[in-house]
C-alpha positions as CSV (number, residue, x, y, z in Angstrom):
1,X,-20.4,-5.0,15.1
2,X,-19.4,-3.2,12.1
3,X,-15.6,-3.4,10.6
4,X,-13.4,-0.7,11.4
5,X,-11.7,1.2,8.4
6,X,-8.3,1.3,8.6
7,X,-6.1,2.9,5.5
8,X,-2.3,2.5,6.1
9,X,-0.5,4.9,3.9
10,X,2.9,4.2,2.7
11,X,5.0,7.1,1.7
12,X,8.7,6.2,2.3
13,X,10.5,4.3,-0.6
14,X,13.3,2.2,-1.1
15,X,14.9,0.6,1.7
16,X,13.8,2.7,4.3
17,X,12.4,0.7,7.3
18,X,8.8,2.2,7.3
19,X,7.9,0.5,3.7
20,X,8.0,-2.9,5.4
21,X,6.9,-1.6,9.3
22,X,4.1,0.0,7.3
23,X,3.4,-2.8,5.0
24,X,3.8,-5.6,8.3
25,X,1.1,-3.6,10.3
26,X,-1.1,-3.9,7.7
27,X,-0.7,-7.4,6.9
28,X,-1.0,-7.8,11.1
29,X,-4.1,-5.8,11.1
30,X,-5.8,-7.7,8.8
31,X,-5.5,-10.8,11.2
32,X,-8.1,-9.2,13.1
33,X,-11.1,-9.2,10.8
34,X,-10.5,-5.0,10.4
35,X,-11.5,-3.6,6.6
36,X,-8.0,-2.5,5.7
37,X,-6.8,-1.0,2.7
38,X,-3.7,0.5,1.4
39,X,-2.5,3.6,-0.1
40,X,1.1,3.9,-2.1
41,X,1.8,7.9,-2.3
42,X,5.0,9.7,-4.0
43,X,7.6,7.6,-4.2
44,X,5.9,4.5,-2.5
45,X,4.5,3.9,-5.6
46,X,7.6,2.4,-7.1
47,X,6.6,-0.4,-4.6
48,X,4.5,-1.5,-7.4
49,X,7.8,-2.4,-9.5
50,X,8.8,-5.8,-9.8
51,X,12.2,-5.8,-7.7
52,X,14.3,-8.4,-6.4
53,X,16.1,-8.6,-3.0
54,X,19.1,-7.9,-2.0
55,X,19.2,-10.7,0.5
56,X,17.1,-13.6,1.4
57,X,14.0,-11.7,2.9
58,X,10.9,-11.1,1.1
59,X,11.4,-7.5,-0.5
60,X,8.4,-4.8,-0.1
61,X,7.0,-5.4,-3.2
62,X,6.8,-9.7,-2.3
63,X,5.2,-8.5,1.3
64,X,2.4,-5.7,-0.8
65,X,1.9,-9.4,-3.0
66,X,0.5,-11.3,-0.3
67,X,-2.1,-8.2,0.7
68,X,-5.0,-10.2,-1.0
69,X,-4.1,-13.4,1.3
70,X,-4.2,-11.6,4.3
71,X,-7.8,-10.3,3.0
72,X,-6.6,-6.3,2.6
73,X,-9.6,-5.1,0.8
74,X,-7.9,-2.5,-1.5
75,X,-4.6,-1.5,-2.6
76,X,-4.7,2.1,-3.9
77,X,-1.6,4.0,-5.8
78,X,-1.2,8.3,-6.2
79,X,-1.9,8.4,-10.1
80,X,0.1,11.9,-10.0
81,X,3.0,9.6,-9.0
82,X,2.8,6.6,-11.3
83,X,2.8,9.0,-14.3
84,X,5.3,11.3,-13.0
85,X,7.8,8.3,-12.3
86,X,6.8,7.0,-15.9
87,X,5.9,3.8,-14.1
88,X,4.2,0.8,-16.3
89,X,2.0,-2.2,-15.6
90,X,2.2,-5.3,-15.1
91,X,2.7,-3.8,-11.5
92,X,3.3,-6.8,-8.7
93,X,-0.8,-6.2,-7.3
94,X,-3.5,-4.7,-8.9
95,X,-3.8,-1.5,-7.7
96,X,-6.3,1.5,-7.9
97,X,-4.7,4.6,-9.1
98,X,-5.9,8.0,-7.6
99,X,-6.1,11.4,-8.2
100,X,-5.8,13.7,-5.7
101,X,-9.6,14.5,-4.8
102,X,-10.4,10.8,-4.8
103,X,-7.2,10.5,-2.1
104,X,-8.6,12.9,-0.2
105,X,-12.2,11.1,-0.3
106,X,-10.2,7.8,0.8
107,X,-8.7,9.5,3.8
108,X,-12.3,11.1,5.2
109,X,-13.5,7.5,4.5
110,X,-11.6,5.5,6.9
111,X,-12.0,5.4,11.0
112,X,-8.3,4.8,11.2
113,X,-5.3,6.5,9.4
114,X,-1.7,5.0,9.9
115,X,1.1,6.4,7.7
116,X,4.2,5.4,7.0
């Protein structure tokens, strides 16, 4: 039986409680032996960043580290974005950037779209 495809798309930023619902379903998902990837659009892409916490948890940008442990096939970033938030590497995962067509190709790709 083939792998579903499943693309969770992250979209909030900051502190707002999606980023880490959306990035904790993924990492969950991909306990399950499902081919997901993810996709950082607008301001999600500042994810990317190296940040510290504010407290003692792992901040967004630790949780998007550990996507290569949890066997997350592809991390993918809205080039439009990076460049418009000036945003430089070294970024905390290797991520794809996209343009806007190759998005759209990613999205009629997958079985599954989740978005946060």
């Amino acid at each position: 039986m083939a792998k579903r495809k499943m693309l969770f798309v992250i979209s909030a930023c900051g502190e707002n409680p999606a980023v880490r619902e959306g990035l904790d379903a993924a990492l969950a998902s991909a306990v399950f032996d499902q081919q997901i990837n993810l996709l950082l659009l607008g301001d999600a892409v500042t994810l990317l960043a190296p940040t510290r916490p504010v407290d003692n948890s792992k901040s967004p940008g630790e949780l998007l580290q550990m996507a290569a442990m949890f066997g997350i096939e592809g991390v993918y970033a809205d080039r439009q974005a990076i460049d418009q938030l000036s945003l430089t590497s070294p970024f905390v995962v290797d991520a794809s950037p996209l343009a806007l067509d190759e998005i759209g190709q990613l999205l009629t790709d997958q079985d599954t779209v989740f978005h946060f």
